[in-house]
C-alpha positions in Angstrom: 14.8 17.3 -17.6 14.2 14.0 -19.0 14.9 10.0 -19.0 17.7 8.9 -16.8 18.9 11.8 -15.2 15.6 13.1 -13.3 15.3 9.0 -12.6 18.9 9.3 -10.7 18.3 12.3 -8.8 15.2 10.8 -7.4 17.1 7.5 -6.1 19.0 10.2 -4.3 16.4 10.6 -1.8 16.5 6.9 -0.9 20.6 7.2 0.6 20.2 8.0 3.7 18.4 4.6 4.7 21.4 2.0 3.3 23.9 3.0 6.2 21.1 3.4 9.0 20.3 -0.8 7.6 23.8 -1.7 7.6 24.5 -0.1 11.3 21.2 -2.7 12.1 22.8 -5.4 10.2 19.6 -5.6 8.2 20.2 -6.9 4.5 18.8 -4.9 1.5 18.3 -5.2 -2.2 18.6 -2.0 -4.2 16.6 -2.1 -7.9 16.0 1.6 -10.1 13.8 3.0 -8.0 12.6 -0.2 -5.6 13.9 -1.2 -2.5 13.7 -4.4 -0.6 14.2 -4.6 3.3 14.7 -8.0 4.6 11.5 -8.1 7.5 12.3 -10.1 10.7 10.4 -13.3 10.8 8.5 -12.6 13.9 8.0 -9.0 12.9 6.1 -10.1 9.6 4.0 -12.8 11.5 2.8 -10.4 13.9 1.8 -7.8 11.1 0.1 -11.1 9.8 -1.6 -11.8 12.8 -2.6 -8.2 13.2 -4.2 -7.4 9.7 -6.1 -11.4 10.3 -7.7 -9.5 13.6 -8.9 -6.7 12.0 -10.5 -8.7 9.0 -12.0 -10.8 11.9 -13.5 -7.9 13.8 -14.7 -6.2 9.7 -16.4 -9.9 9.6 -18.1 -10.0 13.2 -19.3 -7.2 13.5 -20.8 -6.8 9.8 -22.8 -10.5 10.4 -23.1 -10.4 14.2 -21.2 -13.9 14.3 -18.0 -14.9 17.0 -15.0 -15.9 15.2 -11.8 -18.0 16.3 -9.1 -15.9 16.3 -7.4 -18.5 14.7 -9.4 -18.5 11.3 -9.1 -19.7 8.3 -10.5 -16.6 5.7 -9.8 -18.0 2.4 -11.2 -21.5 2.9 -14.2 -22.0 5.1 -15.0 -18.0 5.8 -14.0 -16.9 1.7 -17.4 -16.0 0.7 -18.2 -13.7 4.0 -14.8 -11.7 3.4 -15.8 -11.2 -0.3 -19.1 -9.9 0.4 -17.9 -7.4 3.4 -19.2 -3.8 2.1 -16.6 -1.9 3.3 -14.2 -2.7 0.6 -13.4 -0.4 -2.6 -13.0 -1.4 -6.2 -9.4 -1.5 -5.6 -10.1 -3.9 -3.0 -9.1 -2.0 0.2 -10.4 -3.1 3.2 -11.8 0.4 4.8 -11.7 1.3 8.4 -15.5 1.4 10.0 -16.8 2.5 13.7 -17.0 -1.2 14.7 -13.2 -2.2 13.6 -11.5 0.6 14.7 -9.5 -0.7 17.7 -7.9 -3.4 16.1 -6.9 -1.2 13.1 -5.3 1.3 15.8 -3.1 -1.4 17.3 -2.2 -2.2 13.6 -1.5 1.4 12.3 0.7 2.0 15.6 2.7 -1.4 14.7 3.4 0.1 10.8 4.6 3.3 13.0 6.9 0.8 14.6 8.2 -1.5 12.0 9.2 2.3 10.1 11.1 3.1 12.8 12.7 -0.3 13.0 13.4 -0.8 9.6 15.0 2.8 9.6 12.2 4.3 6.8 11.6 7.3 9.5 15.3 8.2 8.3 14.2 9.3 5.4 10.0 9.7 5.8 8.7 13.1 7.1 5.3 11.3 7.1 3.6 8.5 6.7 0.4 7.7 5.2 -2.4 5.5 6.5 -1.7 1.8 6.0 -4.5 0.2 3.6 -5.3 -3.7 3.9 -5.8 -4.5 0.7 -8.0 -7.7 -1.0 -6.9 -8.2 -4.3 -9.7 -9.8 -6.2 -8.9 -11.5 -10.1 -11.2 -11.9 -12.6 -12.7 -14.7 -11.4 -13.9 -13.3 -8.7 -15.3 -10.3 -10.6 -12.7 -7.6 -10.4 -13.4 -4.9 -13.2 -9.8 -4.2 -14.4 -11.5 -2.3 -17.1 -11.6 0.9 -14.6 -10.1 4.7 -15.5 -7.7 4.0 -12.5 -7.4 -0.3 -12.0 -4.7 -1.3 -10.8 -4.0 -4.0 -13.4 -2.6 -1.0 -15.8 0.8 0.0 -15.3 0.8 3.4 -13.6 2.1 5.4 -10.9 -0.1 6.5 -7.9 0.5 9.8 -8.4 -1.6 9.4 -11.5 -4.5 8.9 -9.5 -3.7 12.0 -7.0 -1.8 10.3 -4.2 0.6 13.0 -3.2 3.4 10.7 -1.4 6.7 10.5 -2.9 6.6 6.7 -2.8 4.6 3.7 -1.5 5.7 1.0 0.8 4.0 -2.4 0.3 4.0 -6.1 2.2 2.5 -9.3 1.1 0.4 -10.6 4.0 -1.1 -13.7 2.7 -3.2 -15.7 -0.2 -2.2 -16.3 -3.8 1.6 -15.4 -4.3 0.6 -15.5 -8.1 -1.3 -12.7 -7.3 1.3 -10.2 -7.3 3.1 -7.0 -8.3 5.0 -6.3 -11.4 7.3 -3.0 -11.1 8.5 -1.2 -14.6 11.0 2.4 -15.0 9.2 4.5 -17.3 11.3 4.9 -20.7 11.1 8.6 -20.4 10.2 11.1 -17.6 9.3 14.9 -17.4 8.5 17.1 -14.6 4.2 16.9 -15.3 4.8 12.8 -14.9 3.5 13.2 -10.7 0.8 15.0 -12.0 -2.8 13.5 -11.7 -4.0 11.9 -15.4 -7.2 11.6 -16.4 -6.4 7.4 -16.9 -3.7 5.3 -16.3 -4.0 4.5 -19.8 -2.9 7.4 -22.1 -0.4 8.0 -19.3 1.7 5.1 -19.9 1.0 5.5 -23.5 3.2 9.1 -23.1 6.1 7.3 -20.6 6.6 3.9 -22.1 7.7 1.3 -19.7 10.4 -1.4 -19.1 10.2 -4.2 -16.9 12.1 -4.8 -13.5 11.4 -7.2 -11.8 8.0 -8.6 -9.7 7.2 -8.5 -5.7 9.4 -10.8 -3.2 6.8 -11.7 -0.7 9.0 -12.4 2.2 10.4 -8.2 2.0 9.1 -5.0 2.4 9.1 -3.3 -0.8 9.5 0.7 -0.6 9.5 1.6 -4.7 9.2 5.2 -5.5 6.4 7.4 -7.5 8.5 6.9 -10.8 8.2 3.3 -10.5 5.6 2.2 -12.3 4.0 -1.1 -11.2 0.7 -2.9 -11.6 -1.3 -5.7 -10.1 -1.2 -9.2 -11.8 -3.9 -11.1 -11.1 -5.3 -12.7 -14.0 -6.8 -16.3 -13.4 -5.3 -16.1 -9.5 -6.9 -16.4 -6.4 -7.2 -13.5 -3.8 -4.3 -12.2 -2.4 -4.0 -9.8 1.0 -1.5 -7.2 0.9 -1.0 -4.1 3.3 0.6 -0.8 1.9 1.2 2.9 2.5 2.2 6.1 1.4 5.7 8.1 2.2 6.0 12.0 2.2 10.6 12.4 1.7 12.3 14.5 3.8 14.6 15.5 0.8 11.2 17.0 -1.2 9.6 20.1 0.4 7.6 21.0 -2.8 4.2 22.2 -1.7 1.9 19.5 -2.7 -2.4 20.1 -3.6 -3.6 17.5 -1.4 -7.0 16.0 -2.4 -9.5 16.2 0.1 -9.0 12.5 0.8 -5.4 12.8 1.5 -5.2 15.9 3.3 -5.8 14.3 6.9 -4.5 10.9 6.0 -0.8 11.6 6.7 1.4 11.6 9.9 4.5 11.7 11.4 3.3 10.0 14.7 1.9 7.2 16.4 -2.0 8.1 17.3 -4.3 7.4 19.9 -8.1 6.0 18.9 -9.5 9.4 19.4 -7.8 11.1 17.1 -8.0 8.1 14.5 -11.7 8.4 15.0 -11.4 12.2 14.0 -9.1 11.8 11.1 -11.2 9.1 9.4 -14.5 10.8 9.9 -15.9 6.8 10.6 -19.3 5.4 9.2 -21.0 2.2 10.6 -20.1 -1.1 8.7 -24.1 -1.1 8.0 -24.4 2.4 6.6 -24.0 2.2 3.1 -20.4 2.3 1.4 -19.2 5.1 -0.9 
């Protein structure tokens, strides 16, 4: 099964959401494949004000220093965020021992805001939200990895077994952004992992659709292709996050790193603690 017919069925699985939005009298935007939820003003500055605490507990506790909760960390604190050593090539921010608590309270809000914005309709569970720095080349991102995120690929490429990714701009360099691309053909082995990005795309082709709205939340599934633009930008601050469907029971091979990293309900710290096996800030990062 090929091209436009296996890209249909899978915008299928995204139906049961529209009426649950339009009972809430929540507007939408339906792309191939992407989805835009109009967030509630107060809801996105309280995710905002959330992900800014937990970079302000990564920073305290990493250089023993009080911050303002008020903080400005692209202008006077830049440097200190950059050099935090709890953040991966990719540029996610990861949870540690000493920022725990305030990445609780912001996990249990995502669990919220899914509920409110009705993607539990069609979620069986929900993957571990990632606060993500996205770096550009000036400020030394290596785009020339196996898996950056600057080539056009799906997540599955890499071994992410959700059926598709939820993402929200949180703050920075709106020119550091997301482009999102349909793949000109599609086969079955496409949600398999690929050795690279590269040859992958090379096999599926790509078209364009359209780039990130910064004001929605953007649920686009695995066979929308998408890649970070960031050349000559500033940093930008993103939060995203993984979706098992309801509609797709396939057994999945979950990679080690994934197999815990999944839920279906809010969690309390303890079991956070368990889940994400936690290192110290000062230990070194792997």
């Amino acid at each position: 099964m090929q091209d436009l017919e296996l890209l249909k069925i899978r915008t299928k699985h995204y139906k049961p959401i529209f009426n649950s939005l339009k009972k809430k009298k929540i507007t939408y935007k339906e792309n191939l494949l992407l989805y835009e939820i109009s967030i509630n003003k107060n809801d996105h500055l309280k995710l905002k004000k959330l992900v800014k605490n937990y970079i302000r507990c990564s920073i305290e506790k990493f250089y023993n220093i009080k911050l303002k909760p008020n903080f400005e960390y692209f202008k006077k604190f830049k440097k200190l965020l950059l050099d935090l050593p709890n953040i991966t090539p990719n540029g996610v921010i990861v949870p540690k021992k000493e920022n725990i608590k305030s990445y609780l309270k912001l996990q249990n809000y995502i669990f919220s805001l899914c509920k409110k914005y009705c993607l539990t309709k069609i979620s069986d569970k929900i993957e571990l939200c990632e606060v993500r720095l996205m770096r550009s080349n000036k400020y030394n991102y290596d785009s020339a990895r196996s898996y950056s995120s600057t080539k056009i690929h799906s997540d599955s490429w890499s071994g992410n077994p959700c059926d598709s990714k939820v993402v929200i701009f949180i703050d920075g360099d709106k020119n550091n952004t997301i482009e999102f691309f349909k793949p000109k053909k599609i086969d079955k082995s496409f949600f398999h992992k690929k050795k690279n990005y590269q040859n992958a795309i090379k096999k599926y082709g790509f078209k364009k659709i359209k780039k990130l709205n910064y004001k929605r939340l953007t649920i686009f599934d695995q066979a929308c292709l998408h890649r970070t633009k960031n050349k000559d930008t500033s940093l930008r601050l993103s939060l995203d996050f993984g979706i098992m469907l309801k509609s797709i029971q396939n057994k999945k091979i979950l990679l080690k790193r994934y197999k815990k990293r999944f839920l279906n309900k809010k969690v309390n710290l303890l079991d956070l603690k368990k889940i994400l096996s936690l290192k110290s800030i000062h230990e070194k990062f792997n």
